[in-house]
C-alpha positions as CSV (number, residue, x, y, z in Angstrom):
1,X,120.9,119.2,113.9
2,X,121.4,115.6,112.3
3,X,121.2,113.9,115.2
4,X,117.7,115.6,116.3
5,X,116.1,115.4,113.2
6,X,117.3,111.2,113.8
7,X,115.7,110.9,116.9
8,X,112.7,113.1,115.6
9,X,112.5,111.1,112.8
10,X,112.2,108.0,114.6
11,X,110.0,109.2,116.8
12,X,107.4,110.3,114.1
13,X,108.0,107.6,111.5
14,X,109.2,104.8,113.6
15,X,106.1,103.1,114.4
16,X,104.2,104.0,111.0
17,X,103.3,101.4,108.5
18,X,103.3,103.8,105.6
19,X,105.4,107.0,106.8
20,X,105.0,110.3,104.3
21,X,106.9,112.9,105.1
22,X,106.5,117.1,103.8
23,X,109.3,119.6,103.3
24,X,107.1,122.4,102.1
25,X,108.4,125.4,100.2
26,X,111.5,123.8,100.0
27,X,114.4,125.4,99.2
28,X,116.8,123.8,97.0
29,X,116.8,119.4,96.1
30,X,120.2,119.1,98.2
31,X,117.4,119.8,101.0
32,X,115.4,116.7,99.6
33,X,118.1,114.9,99.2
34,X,119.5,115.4,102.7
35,X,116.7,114.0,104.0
36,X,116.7,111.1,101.9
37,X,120.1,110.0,102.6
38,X,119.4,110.8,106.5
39,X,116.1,108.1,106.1
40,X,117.8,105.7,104.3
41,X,120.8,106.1,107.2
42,X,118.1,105.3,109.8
43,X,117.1,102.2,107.4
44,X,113.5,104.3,107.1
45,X,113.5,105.4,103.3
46,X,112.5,102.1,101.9
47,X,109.0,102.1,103.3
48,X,108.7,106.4,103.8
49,X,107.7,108.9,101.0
50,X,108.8,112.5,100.9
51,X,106.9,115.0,99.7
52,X,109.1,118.2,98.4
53,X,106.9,121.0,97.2
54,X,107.2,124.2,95.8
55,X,105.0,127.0,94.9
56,X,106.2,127.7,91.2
57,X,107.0,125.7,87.7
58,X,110.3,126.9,87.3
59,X,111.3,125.8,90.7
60,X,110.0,122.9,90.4
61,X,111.7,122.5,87.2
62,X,115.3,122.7,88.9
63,X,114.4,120.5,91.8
64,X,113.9,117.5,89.0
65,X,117.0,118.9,87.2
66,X,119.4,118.9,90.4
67,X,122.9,118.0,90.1
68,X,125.8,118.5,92.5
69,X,128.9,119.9,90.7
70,X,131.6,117.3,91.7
71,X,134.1,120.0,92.8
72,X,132.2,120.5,95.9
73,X,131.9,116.9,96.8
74,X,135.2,117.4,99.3
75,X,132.8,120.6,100.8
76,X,129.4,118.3,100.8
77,X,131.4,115.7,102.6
78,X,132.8,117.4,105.4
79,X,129.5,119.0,106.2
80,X,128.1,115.4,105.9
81,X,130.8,114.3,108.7
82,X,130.3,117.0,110.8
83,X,126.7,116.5,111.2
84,X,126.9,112.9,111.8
85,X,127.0,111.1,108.4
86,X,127.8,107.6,109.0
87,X,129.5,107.1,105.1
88,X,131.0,108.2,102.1
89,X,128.4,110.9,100.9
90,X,129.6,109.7,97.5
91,X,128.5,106.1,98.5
92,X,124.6,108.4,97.9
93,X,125.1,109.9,94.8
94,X,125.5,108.8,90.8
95,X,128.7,110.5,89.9
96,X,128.8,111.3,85.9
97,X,131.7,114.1,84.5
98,X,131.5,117.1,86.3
99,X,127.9,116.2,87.9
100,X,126.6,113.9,90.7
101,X,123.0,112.9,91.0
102,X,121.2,111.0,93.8
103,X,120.8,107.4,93.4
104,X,117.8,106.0,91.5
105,X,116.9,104.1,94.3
106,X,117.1,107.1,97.0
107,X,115.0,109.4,94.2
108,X,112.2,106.2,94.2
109,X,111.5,107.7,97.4
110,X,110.5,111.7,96.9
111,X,107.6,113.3,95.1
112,X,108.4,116.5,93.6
113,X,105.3,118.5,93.4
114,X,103.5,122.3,93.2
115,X,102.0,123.4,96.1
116,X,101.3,127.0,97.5
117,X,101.0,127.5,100.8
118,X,98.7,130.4,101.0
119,X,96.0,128.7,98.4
120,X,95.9,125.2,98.4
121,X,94.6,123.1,100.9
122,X,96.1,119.4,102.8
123,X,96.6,117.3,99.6
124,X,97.8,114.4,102.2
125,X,98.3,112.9,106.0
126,X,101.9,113.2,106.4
127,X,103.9,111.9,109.5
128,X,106.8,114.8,110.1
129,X,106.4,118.0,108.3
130,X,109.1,119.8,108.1
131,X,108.9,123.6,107.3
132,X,112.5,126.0,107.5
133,X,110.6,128.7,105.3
134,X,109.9,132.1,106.5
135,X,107.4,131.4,108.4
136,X,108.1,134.6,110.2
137,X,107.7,136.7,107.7
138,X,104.1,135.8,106.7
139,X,101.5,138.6,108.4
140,X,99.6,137.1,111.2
141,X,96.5,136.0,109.0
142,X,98.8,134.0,106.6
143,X,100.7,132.7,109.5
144,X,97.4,131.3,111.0
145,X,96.3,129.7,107.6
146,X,99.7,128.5,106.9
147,X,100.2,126.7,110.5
148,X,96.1,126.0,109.9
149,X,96.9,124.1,107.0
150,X,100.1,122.0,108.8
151,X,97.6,121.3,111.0
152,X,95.2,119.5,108.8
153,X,97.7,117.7,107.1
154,X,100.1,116.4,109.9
155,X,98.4,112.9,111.4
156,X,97.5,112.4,115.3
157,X,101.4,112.2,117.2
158,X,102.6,113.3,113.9
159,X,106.3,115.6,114.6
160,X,106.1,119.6,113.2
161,X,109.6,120.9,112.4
162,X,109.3,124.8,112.1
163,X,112.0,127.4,111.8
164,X,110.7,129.8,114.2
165,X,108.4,128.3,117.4
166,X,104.6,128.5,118.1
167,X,103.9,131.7,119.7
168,X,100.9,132.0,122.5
169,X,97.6,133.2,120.0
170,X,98.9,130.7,117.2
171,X,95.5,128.9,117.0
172,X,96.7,125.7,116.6
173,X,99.3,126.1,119.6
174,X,97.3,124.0,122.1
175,X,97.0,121.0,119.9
176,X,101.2,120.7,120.4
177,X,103.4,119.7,122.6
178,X,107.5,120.8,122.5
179,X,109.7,118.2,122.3
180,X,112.6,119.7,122.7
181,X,113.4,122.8,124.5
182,X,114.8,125.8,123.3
183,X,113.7,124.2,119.2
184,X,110.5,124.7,117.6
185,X,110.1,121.3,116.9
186,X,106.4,120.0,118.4
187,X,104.3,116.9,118.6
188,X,100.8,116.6,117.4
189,X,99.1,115.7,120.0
190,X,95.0,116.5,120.0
């Protein structure tokens, strides 16, 4: 998965000025964070901002309160190996007692905000949106505003990351192009 997400990431944010990135609905910070870390890998971060939303106050409470408990480091690390990490996963984080942090200067990069899928509208052009939600689960209207409202806020040969693919009657289907078969992972490209 790291070594997509790489080339995706190149791809989509390689050749813009000002990249922005979305994780919608996210689902935890270590999310955030892994993207971070994978940017600032790619020597991206320093000119990209990520945009981590959630729908509700208390989640968005925890994502600004995130710590890793150090215990799990030796876990956190392994998984960082196995999908390509190029470093000490520590080398990323602030480690303080029993908690680590992400660096300051990897936190610079991400906006922690509240957003709601099913009411708000685009708040931004982003480059690379990237949604693992449950898309799936939405009913077929919500699914249409949802992927309606990626739509509006993902730029011209901007990179949509889903976690299930388009199907045929998604309205926005013909605007995309896969980009890598067998993934729902799609380019932007009318």
């Amino acid at each position: 998965m790291r070594k997509l997400l790489a080339l995706l990431a190149l791809a989509s944010l390689g050749g813009c000025a000002l990249p922005r990135v979305w994780l919608p609905e996210c689902t935890g910070a270590e999310q955030v964070w892994s993207m971070a870390i994978e940017l600032e890998e790619l020597r991206l971060l320093a000119r990209t901002e990520i945009y981590a939303t959630v729908a509700n106050e208390q989640a968005l409470a925890d994502m600004h309160e995130a710590s890793i408990a150090v215990e799990r480091l030796p876990e956190y690390q392994e998984n960082y190996l196995k999908s390509g990490g190029r470093a000490s996963l520590a080398a990323h984080l602030d480690i303080g007692g029993k908690r680590a942090t992400l660096r300051p200067h990897l936190l610079r990069h991400i906006v922690w905000s509240q957003s709601n899928l099913v009411t708000d509208a685009s708040f931004n052009e982003f480059s690379l949106i990237i949604h693992r939600g449950a898309l799936a689960d939405f009913g077929p209207v919500l699914r249409q505003r949802v992927l309606r409202l990626f739509h509006e806020s993902l730029g011209r040969f901007g990179v949509l990351g889903l976690d299930a693919p388009l199907q045929p009657g998604d309205a926005i289907a013909p605007s995309y192009r896969a980009l890598v078969e067998g993934q729902p992972w799609y380019k932007r490209i009318a």
